[in-house]
N, CA, C and O atoms as a GROMACS GRO file, in nm:
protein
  444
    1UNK      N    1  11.685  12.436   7.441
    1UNK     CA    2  11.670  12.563   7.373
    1UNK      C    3  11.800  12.641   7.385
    1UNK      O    4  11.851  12.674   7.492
    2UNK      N    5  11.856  12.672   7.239
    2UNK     CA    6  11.981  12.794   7.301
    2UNK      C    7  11.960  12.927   7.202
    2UNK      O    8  11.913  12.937   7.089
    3UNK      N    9  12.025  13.044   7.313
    3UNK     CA   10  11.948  13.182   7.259
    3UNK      C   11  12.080  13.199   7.096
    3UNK      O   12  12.166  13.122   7.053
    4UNK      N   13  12.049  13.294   7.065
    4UNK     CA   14  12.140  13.292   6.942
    4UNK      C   15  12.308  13.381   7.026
    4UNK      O   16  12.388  13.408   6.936
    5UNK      N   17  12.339  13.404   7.106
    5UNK     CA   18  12.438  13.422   7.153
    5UNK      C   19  12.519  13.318   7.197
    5UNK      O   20  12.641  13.331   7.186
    6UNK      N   21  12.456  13.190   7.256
    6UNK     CA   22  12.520  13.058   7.269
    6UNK      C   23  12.484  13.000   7.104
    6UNK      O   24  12.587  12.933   7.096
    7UNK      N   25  12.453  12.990   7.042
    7UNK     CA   26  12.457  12.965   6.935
    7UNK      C   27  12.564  13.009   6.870
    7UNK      O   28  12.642  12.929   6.817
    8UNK      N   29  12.581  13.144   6.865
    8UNK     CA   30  12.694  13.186   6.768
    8UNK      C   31  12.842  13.132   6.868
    8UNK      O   32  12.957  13.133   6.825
    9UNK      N   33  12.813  13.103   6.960
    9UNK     CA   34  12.937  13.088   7.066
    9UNK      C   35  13.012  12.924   7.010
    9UNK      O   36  13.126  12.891   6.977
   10UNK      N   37  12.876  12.850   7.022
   10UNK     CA   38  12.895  12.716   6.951
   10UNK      C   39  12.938  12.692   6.836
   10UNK      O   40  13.002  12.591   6.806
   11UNK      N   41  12.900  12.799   6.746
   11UNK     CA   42  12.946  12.704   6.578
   11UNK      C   43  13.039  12.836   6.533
   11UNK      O   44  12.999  12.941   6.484
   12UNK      N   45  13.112  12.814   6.550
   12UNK     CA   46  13.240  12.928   6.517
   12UNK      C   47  13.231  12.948   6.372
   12UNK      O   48  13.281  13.051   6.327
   13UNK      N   49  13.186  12.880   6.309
   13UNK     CA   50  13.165  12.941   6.138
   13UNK      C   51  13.050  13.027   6.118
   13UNK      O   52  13.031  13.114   6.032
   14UNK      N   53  12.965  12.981   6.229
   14UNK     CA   54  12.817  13.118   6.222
   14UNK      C   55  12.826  13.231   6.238
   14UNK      O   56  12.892  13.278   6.330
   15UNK      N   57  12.766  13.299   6.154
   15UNK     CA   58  12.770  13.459   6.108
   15UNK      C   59  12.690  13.512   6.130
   15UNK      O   60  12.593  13.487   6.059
   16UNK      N   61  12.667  13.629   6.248
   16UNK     CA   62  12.503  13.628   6.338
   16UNK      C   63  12.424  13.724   6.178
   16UNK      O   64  12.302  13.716   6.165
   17UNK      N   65  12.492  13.793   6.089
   17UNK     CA   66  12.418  13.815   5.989
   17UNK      C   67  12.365  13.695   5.872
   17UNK      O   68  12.264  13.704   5.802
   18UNK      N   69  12.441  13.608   5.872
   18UNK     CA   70  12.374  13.468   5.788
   18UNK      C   71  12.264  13.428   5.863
   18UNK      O   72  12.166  13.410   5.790
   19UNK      N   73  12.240  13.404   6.002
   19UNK     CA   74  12.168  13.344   6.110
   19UNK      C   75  12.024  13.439   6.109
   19UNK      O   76  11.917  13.381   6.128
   20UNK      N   77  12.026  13.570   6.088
   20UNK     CA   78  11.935  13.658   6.090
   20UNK      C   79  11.878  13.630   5.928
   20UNK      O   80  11.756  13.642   5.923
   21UNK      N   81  11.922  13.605   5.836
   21UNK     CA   82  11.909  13.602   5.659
   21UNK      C   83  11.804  13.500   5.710
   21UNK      O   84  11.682  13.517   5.715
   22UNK      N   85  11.894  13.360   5.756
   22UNK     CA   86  11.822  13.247   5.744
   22UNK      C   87  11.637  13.222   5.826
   22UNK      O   88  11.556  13.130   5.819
   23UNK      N   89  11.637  13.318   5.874
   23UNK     CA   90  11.526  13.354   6.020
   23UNK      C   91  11.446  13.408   5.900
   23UNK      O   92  11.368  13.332   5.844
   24UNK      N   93  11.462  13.545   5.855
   24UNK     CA   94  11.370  13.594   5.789
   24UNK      C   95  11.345  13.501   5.661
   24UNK      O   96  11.231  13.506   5.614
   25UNK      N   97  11.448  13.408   5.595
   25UNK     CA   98  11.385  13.334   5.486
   25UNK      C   99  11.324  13.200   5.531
   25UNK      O  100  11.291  13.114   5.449
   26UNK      N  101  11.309  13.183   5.682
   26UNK     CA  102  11.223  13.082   5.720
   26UNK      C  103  11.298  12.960   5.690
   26UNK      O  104  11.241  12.852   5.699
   27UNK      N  105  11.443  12.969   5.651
   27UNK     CA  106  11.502  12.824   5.677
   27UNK      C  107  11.546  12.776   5.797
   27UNK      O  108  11.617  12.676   5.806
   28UNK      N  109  11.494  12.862   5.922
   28UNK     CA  110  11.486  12.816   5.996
   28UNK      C  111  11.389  12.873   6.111
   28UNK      O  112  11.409  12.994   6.120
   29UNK      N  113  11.306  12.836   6.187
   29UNK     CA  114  11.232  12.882   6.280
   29UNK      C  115  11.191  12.892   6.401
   29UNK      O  116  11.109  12.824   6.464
   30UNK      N  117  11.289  13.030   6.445
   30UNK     CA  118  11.299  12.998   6.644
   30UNK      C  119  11.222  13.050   6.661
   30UNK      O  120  11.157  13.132   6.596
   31UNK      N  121  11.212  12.990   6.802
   31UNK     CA  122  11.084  13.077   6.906
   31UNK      C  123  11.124  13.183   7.009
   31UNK      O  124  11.221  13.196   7.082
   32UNK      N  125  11.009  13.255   6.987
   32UNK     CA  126  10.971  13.349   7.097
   32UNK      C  127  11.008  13.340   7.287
   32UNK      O  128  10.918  13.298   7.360
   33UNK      N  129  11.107  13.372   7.333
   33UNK     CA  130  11.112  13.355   7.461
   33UNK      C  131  11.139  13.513   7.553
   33UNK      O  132  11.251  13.564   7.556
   34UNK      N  133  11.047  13.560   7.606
   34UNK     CA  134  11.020  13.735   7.661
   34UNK      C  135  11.124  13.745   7.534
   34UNK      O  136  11.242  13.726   7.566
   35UNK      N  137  11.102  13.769   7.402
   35UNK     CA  138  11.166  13.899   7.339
   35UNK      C  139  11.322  13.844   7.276
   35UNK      O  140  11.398  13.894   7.193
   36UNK      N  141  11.326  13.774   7.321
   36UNK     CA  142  11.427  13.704   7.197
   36UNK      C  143  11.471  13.549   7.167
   36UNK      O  144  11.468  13.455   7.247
   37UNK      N  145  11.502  13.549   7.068
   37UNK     CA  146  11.478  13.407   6.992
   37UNK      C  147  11.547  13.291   7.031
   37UNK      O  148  11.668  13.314   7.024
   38UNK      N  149  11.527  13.182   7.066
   38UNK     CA  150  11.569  13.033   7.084
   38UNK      C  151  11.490  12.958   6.965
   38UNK      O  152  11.392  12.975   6.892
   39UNK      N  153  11.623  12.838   7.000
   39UNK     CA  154  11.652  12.783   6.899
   39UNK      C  155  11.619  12.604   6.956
   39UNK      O  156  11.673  12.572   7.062
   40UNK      N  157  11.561  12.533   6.909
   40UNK     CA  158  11.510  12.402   6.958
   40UNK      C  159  11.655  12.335   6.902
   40UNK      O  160  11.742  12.392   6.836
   41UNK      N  161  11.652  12.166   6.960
   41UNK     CA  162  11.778  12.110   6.993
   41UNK      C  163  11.785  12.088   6.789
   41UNK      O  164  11.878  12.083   6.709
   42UNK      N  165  11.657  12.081   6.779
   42UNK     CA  166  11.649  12.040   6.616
   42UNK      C  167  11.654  12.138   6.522
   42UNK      O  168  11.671  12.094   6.408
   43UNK      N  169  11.641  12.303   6.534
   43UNK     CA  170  11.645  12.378   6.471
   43UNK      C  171  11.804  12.432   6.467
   43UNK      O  172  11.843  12.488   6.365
   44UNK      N  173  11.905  12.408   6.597
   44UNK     CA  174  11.986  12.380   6.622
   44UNK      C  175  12.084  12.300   6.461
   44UNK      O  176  12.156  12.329   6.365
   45UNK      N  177  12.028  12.204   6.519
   45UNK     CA  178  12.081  12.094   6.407
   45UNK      C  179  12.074  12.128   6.275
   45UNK      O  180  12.175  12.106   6.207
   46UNK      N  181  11.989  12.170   6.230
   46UNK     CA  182  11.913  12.238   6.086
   46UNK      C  183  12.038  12.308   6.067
   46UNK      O  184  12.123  12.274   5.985
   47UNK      N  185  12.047  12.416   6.150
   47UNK     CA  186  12.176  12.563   6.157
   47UNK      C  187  12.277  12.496   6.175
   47UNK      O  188  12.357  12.588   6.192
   48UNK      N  189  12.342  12.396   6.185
   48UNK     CA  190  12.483  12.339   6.166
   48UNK      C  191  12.481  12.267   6.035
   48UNK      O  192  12.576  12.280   5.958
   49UNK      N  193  12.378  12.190   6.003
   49UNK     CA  194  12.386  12.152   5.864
   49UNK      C  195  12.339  12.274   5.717
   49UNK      O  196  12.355  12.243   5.599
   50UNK      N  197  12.280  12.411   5.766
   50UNK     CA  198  12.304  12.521   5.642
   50UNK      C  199  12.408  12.542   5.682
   50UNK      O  200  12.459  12.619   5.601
   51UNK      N  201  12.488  12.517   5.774
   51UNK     CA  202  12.657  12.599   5.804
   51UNK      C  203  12.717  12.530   5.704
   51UNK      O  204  12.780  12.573   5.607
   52UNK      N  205  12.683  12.381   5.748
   52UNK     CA  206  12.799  12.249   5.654
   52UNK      C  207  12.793  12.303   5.490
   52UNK      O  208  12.890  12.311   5.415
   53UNK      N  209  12.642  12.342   5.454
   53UNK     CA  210  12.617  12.322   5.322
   53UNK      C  211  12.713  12.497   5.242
   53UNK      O  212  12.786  12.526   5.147
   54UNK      N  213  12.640  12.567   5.365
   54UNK     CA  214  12.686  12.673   5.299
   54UNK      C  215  12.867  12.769   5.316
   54UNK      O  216  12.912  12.869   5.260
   55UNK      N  217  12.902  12.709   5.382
   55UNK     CA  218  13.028  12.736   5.414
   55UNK      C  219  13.131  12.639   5.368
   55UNK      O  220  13.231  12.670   5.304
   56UNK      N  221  13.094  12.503   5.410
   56UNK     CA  222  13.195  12.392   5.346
   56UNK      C  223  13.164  12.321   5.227
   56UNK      O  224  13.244  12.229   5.211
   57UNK      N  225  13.077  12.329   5.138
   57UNK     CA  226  13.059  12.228   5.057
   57UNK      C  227  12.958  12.374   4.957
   57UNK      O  228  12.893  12.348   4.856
   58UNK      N  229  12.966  12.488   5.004
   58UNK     CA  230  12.975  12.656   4.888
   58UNK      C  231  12.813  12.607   4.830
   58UNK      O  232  12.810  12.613   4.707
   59UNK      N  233  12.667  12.555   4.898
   59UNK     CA  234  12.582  12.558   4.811
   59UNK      C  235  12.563  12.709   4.815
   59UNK      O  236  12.608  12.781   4.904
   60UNK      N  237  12.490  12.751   4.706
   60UNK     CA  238  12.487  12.895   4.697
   60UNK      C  239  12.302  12.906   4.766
   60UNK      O  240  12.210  12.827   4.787
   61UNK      N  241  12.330  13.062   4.780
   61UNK     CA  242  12.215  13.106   4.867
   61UNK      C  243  12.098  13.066   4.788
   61UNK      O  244  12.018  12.991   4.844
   62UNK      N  245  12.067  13.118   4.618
   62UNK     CA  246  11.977  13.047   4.576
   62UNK      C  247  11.918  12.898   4.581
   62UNK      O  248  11.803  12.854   4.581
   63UNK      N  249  12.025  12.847   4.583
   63UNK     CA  250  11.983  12.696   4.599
   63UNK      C  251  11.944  12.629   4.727
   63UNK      O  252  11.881  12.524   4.743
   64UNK      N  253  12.002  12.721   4.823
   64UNK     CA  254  11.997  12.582   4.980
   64UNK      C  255  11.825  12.609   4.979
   64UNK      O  256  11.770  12.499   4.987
   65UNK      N  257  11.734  12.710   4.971
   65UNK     CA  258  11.616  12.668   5.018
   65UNK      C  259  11.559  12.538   4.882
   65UNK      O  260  11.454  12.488   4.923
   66UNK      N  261  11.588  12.494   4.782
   66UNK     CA  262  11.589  12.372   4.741
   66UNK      C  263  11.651  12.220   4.762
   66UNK      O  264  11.610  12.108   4.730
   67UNK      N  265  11.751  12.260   4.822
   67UNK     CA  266  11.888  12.172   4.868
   67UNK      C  267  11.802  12.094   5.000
   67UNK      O  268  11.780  11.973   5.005
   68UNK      N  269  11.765  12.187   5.093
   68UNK     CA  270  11.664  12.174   5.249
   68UNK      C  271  11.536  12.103   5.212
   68UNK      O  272  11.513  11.988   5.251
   69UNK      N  273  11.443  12.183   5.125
   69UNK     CA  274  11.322  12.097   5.116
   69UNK      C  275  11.398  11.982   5.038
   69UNK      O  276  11.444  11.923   5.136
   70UNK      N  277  11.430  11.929   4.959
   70UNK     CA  278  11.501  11.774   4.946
   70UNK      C  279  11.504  11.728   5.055
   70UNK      O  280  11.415  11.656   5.101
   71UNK      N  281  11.624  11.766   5.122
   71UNK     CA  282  11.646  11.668   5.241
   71UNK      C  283  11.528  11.678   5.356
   71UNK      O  284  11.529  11.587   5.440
   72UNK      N  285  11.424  11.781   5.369
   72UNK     CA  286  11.318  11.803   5.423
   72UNK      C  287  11.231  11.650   5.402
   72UNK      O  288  11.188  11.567   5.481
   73UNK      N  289  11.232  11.660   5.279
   73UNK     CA  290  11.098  11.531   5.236
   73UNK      C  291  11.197  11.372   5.224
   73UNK      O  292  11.151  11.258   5.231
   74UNK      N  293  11.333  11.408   5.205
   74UNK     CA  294  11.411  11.276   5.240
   74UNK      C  295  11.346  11.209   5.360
   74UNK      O  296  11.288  11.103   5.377
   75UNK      N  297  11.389  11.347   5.462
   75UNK     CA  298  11.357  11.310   5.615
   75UNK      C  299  11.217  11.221   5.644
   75UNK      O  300  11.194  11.109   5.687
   76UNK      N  301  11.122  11.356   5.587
   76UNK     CA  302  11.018  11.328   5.567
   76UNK      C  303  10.970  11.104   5.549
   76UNK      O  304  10.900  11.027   5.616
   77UNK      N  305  11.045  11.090   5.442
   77UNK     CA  306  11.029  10.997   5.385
   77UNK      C  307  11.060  10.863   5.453
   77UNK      O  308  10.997  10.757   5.444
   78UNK      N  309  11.190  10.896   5.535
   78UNK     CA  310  11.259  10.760   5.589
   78UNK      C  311  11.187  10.756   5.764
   78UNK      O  312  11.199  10.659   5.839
   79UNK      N  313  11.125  10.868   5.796
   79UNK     CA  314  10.996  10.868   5.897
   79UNK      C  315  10.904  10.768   5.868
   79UNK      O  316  10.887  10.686   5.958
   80UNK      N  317  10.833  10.752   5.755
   80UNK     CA  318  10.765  10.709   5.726
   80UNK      C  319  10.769  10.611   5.721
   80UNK      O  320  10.696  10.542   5.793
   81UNK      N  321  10.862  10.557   5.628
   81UNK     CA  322  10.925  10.437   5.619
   81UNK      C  323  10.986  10.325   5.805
   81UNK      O  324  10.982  10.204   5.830
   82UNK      N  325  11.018  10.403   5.861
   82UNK     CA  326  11.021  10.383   5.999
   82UNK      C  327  10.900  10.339   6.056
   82UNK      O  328  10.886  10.229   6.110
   83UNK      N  329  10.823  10.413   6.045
   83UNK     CA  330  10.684  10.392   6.087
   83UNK      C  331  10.629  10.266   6.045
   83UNK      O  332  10.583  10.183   6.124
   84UNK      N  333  10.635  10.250   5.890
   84UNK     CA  334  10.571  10.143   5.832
   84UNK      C  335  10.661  10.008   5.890
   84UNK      O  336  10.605   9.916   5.950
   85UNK      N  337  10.783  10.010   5.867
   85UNK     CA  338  10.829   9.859   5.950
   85UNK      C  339  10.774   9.871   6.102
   85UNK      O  340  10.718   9.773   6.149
   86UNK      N  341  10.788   9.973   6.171
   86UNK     CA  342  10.738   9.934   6.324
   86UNK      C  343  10.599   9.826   6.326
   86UNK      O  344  10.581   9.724   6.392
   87UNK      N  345  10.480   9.917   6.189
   87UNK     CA  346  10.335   9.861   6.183
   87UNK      C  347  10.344   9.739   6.105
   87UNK      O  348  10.229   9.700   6.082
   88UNK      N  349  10.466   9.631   6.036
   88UNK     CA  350  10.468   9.575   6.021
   88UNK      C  351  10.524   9.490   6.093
   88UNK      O  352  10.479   9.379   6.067
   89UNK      N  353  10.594   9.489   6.166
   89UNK     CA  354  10.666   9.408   6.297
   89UNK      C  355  10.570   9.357   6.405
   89UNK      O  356  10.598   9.258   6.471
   90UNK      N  357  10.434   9.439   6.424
   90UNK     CA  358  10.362   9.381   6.466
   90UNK      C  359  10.230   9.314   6.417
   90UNK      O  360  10.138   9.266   6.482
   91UNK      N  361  10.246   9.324   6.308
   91UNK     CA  362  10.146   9.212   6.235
   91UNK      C  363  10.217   9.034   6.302
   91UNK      O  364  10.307   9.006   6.382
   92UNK      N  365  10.137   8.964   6.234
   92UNK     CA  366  10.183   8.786   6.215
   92UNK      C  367  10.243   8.776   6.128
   92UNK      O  368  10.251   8.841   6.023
   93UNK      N  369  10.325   8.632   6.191
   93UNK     CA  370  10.448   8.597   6.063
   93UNK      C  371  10.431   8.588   5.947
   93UNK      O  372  10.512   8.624   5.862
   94UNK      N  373  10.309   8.533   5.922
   94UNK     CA  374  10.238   8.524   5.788
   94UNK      C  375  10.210   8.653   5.680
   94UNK      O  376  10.220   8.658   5.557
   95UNK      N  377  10.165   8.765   5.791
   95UNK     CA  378  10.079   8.898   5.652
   95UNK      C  379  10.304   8.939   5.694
   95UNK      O  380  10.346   8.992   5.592
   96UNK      N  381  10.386   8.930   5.769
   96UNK     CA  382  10.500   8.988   5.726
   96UNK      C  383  10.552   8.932   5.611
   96UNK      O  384  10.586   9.005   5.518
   97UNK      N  385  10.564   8.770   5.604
   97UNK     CA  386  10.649   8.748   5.483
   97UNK      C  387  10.574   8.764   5.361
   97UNK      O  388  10.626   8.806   5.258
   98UNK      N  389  10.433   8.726   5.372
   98UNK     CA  390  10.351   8.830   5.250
   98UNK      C  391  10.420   8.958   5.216
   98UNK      O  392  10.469   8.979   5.105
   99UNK      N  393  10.421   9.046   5.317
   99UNK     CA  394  10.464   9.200   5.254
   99UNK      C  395  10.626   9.163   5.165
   99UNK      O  396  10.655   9.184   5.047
  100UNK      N  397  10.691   9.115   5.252
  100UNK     CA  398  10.778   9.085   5.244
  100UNK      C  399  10.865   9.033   5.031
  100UNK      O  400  10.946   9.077   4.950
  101UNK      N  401  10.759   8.908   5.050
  101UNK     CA  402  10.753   8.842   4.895
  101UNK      C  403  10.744   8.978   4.785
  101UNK      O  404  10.821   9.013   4.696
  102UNK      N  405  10.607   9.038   4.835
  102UNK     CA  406  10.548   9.159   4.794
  102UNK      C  407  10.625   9.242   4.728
  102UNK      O  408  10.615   9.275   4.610
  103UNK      N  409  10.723   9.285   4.828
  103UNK     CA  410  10.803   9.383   4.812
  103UNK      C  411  10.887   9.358   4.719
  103UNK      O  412  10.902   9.441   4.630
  104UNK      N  413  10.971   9.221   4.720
  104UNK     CA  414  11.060   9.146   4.664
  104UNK      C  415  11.002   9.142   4.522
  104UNK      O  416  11.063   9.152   4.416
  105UNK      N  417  10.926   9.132   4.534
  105UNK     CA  418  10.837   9.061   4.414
  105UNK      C  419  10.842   9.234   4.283
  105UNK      O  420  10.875   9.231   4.165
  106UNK      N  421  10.812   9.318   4.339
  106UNK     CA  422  10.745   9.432   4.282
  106UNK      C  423  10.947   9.502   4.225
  106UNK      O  424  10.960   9.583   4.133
  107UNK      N  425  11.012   9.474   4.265
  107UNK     CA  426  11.158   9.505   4.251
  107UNK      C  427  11.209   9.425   4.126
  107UNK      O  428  11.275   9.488   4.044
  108UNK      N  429  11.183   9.285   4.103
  108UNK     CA  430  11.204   9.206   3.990
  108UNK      C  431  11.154   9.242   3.876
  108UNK      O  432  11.197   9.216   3.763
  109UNK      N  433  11.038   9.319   3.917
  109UNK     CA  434  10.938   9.329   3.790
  109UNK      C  435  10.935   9.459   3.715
  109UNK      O  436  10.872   9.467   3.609
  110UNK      N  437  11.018   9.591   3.781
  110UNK     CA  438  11.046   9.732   3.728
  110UNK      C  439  11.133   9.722   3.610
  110UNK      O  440  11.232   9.650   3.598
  111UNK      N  441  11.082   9.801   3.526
  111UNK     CA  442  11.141   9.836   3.444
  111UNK      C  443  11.241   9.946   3.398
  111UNK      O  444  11.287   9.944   3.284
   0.00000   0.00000   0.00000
């Protein structure tokens, strides 16, 4: 957990008024500790990548809460996808190279 004073200490491009914007528009969401806000190792992370987006690579304010949910459900997505090879790794050799063909199979055939 770091409070937003080690935060702003850490990312020298953070702007404790961008950091407060981003709080109230919920692109990012710290917690409660007696009375002022921390920041998880992952919400953290979140706030260095709106830094990347919005400082080095100029997405504009309208857009990053679209820009985020993208990469939100990216994330989202390759979780999943994680998940599903783990639950296939432990099946038998057999239902794997089934999926496997499956998969292969369904890629040849798109149009």
């Amino acid at each position: 957990m770091m409070a937003v004073d080690d935060l702003l200490a850490t990312i020298s491009a953070l702007q404790r008024s961008d950091l407060e914007r981003w709080v109230s528009e919920e692109l990012v969401v710290p917690e409660q500790d007696r009375g002022s806000l921390t920041f998880s190792d992952m919400e953290c992370a979140r706030i260095r990548l709106i830094c990347t987006l919005t400082y080095q690579l100029d997405v504009d304010d309208s857009a990053l809460p679209v820009v985020l949910s993208l990469l939100d459900q990216l994330y989202d997505t390759r979780q999943r996808l994680f998940s599903l090879t783990r639950a296939i790794k432990t099946q038998d050799e057999t239902v794997q190279l089934a999926i496997a063909a499956a998969t292969s199979a369904e890629g040849k055939f798109k149009s």
